[in-house]
RODO-2510 file (C-alpha; in nm, 4 decimals, decimal comma):
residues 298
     n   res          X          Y          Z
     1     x    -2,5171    -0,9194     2,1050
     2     x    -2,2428    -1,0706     2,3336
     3     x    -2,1677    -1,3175     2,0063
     4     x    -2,1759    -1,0374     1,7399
     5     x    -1,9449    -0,8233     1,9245
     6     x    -1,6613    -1,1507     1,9706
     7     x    -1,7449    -1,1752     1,5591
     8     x    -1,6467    -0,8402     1,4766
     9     x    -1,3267    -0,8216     1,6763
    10     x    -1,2574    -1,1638     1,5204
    11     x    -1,2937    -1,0423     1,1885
    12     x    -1,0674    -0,7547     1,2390
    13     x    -0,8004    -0,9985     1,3405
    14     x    -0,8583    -1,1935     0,9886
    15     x    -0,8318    -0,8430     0,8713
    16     x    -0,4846    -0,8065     1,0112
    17     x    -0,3660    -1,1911     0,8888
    18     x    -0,5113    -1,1220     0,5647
    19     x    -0,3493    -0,8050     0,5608
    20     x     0,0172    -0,9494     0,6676
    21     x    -0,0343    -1,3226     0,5080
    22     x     0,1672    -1,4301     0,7780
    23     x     0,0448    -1,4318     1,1803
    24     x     0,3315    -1,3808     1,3016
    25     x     0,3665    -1,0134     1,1607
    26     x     0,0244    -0,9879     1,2029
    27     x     0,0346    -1,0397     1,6233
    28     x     0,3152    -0,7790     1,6065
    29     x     0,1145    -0,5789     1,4236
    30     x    -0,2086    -0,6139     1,6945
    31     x     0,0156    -0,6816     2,0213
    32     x    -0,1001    -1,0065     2,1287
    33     x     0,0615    -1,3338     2,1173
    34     x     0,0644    -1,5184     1,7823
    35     x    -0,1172    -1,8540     1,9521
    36     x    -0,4246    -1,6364     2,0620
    37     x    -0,4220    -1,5147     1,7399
    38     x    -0,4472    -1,8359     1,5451
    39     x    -0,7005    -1,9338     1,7974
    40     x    -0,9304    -1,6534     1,7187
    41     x    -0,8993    -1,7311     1,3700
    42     x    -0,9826    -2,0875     1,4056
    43     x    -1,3277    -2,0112     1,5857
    44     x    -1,3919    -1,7421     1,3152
    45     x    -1,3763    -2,0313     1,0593
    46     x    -1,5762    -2,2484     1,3028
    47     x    -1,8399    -1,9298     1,3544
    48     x    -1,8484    -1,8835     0,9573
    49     x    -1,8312    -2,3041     0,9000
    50     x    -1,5474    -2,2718     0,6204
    51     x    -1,1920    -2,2605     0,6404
    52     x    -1,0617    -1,9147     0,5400
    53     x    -0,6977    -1,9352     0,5381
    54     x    -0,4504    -2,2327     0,3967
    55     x    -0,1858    -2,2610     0,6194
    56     x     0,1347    -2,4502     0,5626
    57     x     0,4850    -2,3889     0,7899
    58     x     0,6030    -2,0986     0,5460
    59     x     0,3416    -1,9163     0,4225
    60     x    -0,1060    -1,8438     0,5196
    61     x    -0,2460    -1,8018     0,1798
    62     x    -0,6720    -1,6859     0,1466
    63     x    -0,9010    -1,9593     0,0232
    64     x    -1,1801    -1,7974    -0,1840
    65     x    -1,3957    -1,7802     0,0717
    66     x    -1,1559    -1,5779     0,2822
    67     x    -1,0714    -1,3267     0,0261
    68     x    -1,4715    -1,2425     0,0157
    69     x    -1,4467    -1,2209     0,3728
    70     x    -1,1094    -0,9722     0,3471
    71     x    -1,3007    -0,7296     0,1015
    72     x    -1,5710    -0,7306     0,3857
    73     x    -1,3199    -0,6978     0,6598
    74     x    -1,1295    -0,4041     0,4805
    75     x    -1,4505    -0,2164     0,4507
    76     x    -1,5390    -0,2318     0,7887
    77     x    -1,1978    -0,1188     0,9227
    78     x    -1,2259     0,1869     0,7008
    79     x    -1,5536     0,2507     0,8124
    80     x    -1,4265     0,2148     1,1743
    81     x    -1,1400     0,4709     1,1295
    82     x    -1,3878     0,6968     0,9491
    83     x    -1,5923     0,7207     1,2889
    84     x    -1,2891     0,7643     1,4751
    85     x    -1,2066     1,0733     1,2404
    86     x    -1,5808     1,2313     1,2760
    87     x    -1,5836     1,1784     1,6728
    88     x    -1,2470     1,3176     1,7106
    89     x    -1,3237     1,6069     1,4619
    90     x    -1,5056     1,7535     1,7679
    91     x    -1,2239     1,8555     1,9650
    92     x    -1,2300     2,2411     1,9119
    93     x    -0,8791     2,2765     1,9669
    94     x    -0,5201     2,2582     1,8167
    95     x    -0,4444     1,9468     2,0841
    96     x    -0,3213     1,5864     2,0383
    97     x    -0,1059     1,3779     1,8279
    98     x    -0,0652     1,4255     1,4510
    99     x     0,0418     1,0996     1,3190
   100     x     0,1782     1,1356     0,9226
   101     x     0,4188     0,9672     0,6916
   102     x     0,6285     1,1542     0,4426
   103     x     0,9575     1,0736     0,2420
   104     x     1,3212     1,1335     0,4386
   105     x     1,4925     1,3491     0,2557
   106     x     1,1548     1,6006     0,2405
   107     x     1,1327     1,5006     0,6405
   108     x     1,4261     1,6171     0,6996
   109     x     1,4580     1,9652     0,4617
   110     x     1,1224     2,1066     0,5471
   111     x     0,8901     1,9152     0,7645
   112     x     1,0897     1,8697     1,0899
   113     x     1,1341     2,3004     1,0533
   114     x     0,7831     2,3289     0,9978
   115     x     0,7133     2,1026     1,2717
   116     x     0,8724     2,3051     1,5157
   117     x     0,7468     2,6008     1,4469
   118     x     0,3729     2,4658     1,4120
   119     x     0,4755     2,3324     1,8020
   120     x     0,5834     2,7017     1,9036
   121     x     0,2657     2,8180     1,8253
   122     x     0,0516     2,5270     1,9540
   123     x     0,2244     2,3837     2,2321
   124     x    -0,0566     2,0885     2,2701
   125     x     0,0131     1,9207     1,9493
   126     x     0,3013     1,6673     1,9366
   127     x     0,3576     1,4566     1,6482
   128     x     0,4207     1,1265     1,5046
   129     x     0,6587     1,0618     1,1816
   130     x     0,7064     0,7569     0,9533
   131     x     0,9900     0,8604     0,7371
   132     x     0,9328     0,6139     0,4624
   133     x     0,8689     0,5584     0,1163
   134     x     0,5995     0,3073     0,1447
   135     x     0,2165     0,4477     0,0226
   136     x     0,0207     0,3353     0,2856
   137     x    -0,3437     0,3291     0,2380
   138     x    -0,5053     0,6124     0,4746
   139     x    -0,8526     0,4036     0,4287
   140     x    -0,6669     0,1294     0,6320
   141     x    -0,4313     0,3626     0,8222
   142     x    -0,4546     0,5529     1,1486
   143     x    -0,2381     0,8570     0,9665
   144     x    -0,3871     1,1279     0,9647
   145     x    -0,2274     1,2521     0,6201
   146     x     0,0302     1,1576     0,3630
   147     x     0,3432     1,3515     0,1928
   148     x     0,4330     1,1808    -0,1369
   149     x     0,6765     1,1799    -0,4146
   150     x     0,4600     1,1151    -0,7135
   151     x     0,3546     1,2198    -1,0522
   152     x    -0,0123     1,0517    -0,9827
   153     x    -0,1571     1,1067    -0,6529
   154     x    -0,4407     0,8344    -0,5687
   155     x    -0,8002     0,9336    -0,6974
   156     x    -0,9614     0,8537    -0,3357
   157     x    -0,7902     1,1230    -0,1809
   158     x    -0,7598     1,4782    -0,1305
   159     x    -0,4073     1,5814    -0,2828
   160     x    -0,2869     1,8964    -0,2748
   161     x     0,0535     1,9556    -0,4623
   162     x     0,3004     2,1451    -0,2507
   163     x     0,6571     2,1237    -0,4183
   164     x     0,7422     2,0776    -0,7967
   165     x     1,0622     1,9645    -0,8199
   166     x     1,3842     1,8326    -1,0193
   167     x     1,6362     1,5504    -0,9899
   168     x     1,9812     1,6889    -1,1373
   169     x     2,3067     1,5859    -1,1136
   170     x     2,6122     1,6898    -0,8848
   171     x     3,0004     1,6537    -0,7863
   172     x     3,2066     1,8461    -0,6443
   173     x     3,4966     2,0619    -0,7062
   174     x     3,7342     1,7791    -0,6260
   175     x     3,5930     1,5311    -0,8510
   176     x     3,5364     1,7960    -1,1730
   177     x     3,9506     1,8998    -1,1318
   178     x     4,0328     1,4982    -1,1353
   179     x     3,8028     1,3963    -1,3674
   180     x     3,6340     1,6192    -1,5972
   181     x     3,3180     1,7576    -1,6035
   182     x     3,0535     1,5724    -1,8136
   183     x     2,9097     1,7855    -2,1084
   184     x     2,6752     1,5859    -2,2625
   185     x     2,4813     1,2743    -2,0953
   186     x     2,6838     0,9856    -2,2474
   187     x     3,0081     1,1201    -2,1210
   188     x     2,9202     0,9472    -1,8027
   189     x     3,0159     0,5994    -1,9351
   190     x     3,3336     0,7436    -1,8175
   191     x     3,2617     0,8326    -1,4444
   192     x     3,1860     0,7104    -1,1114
   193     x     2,8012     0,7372    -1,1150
   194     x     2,6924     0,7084    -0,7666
   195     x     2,3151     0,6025    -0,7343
   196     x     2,0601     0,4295    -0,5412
   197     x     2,0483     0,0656    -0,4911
   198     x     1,9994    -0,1488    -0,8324
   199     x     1,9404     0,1618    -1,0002
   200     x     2,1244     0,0865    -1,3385
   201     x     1,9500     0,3914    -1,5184
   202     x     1,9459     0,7689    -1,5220
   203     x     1,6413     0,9710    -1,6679
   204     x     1,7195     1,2705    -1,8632
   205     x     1,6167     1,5043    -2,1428
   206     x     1,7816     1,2772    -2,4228
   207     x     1,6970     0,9812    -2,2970
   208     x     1,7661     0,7200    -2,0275
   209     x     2,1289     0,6557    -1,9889
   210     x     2,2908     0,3162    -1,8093
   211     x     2,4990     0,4411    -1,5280
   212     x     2,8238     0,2407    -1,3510
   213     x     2,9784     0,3813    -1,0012
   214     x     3,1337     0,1919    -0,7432
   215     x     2,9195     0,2430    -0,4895
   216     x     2,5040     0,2072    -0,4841
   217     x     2,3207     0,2607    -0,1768
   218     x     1,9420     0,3650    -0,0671
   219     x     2,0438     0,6478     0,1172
   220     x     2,0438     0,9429    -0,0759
   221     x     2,2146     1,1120     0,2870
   222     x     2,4938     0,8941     0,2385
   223     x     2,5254     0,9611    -0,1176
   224     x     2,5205     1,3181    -0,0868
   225     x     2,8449     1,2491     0,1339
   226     x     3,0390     1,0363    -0,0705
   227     x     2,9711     1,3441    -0,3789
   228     x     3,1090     1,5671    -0,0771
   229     x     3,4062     1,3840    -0,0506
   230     x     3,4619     1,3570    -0,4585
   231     x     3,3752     1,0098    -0,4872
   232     x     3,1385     1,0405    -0,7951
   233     x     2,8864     1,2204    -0,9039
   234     x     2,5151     1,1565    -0,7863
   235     x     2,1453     1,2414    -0,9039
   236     x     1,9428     1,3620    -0,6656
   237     x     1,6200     1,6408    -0,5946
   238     x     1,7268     2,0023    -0,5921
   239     x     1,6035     2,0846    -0,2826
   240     x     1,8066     1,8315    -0,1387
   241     x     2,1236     1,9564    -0,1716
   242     x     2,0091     2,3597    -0,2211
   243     x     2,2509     2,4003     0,1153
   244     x     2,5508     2,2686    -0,0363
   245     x     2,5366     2,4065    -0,3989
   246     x     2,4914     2,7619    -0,2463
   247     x     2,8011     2,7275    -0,0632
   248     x     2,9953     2,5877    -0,3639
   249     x     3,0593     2,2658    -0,2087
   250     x     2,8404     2,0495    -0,4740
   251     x     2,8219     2,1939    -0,8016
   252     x     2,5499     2,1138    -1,1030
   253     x     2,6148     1,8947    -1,3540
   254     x     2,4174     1,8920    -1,6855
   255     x     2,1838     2,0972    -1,5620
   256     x     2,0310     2,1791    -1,8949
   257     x     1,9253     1,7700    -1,9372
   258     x     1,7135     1,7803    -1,5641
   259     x     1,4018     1,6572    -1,5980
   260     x     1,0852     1,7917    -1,4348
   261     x     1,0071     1,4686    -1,2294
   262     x     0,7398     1,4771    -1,0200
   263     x     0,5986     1,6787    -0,6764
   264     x     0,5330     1,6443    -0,3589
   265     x     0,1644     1,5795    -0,2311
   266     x     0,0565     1,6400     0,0905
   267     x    -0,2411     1,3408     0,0650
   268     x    -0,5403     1,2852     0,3378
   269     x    -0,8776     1,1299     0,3529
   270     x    -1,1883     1,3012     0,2281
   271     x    -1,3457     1,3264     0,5480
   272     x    -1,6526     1,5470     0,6218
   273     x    -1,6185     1,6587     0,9800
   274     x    -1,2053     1,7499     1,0146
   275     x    -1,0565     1,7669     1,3668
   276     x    -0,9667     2,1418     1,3845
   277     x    -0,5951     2,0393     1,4621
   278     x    -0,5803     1,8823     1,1090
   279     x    -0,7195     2,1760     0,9237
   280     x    -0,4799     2,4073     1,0869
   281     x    -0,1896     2,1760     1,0528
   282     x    -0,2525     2,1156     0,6891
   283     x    -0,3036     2,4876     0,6393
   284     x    -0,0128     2,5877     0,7685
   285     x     0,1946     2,3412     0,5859
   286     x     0,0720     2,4616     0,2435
   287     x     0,1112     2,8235     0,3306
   288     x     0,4689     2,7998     0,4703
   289     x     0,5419     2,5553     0,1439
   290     x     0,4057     2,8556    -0,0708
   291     x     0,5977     3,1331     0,1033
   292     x     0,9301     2,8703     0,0560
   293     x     0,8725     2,8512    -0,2949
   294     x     0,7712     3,2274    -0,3328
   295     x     1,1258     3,3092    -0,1844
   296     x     1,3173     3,1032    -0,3762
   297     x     1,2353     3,2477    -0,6833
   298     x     1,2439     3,5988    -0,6064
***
């Protein structure tokens, strides 16, 4: 028993080098030092009696036994965090950490608001936010539920849409007086187009359109203040800059050639048994979403 139970926790270290292709991110990933690591992985191939991994000094590549061994490994680490889920689902109370991961610019609009007020009336629950773009896999995961950008939400999840939305372009007053405002979409061959890193395209109605600014950058905060300050004209989600268009300091700019892009999912495992604190968080997220979107338009 003493041997299977060394196996397993050695296999879920493979998972994590399999994962990362590289031990070095893989002992930051787990905490522990990168020789104990490689140690541990060494008797795992000397348990199993074939070499996994092919190491050289730059990269760990699978050998074809190991990649049968990662399929394994990734099932049994989403079985693991499916247990965890069930026993924890027993809590009958709004208590504990909710751990998501949901795109900045939504972060910072909606979520952080409806964080706070989800906090005023549960003062047990705290919460945990990756601000990223990156679609991590919730089988694999110890977040509890996802907020995407995305016009396909993945199959293996639950995915309820909370906010259509449209990318549309803006300047400001400043920039419009010095330079025109564009009427049509290839009028803006002739101005400072002001978009995300290597982005050399804009969607619209018409057609995609190849853009030119002097400035790119994947911040669409920092963009937003550079369209402030009448440095070009940028292309970003509505709600993003709803603030700042109300009070007249960004204004639209061909509107009428917005496309319908995508939405935001809120995105969590299909699990039987959910922790109470889950249900009521993700509740109470889609009804304060609706009632935001029901005031808008009226």
């Amino acid at each position: 028993m003493s041997h299977n139970h060394k196996k397993l926790e050695r296999l879920m270290l493979f998972h994590e080098v399999a994962k990362q292709l590289s031990f070095t991110q893989a002992a930051i990933r787990l905490g522990i030092s990168k020789s104990h690591l490689s140690a541990q992985i060494r008797q795992l191939e000397l348990d199993m009696n074939t070499p996994l991994l092919v190491r050289s000094t730059r990269s760990v590549k699978l050998t074809e036994q190991g990649k049968e061994i990662a399929k394994g490994t990734h099932n049994i680490h989403a079985s693991l965090l499916n247990i965890e889920r069930s026993v924890l689902s027993g809590h009958d109370e709004v208590a504990g950490t909710i751990k998501f991961t949901a795109p900045r610019l939504f972060t910072e609009c909606y979520l952080l608001k409806i964080c706070q007020a989800f906090k005023a009336q549960y003062p047990d629950v705290s919460f945990s936010i990756d601000c990223s773009y990156t679609s991590h896999d919730l089988n694999q995961s110890d977040f509890d539920l996802a907020f995407r950008a995305t016009r396909t939400p993945p199959e293996n999840m639950i995915a309820k849409a909370l906010l259509p939305y449209k990318t549309s372009c803006y300047a400001s007053r400043k920039y419009i007086d010095n330079y025109g405002q564009p009427l049509q979409v290839t009028d803006l061959k002739a101005h400072q187009c002001l978009a995300g890193q290597d982005q050399q395209q804009w969607e619209f109605k018409d057609g995609s359109m190849d853009i030119c600014g002097w400035m790119q950058i994947n911040d669409n905060g920092l963009l937003k203040q550079l369209a402030l300050a009448g440095e070009g004209i940028i292309k970003v989600p509505e709600y993003f800059v709803k603030k700042e268009v109300a009070l007249g300091e960004l204004l639209p700019v061909l509107q009428h050639q917005s496309l319908q892009e995508r939405a935001i999912f809120m995105v969590y495992p299909q699990v039987i048994f959910q922790s109470k604190k889950i249900k009521t968080f993700i509740e109470y997220v889609f009804n304060e979403l609706k009632n935001i979107e029901l005031s808008e338009k009226n």
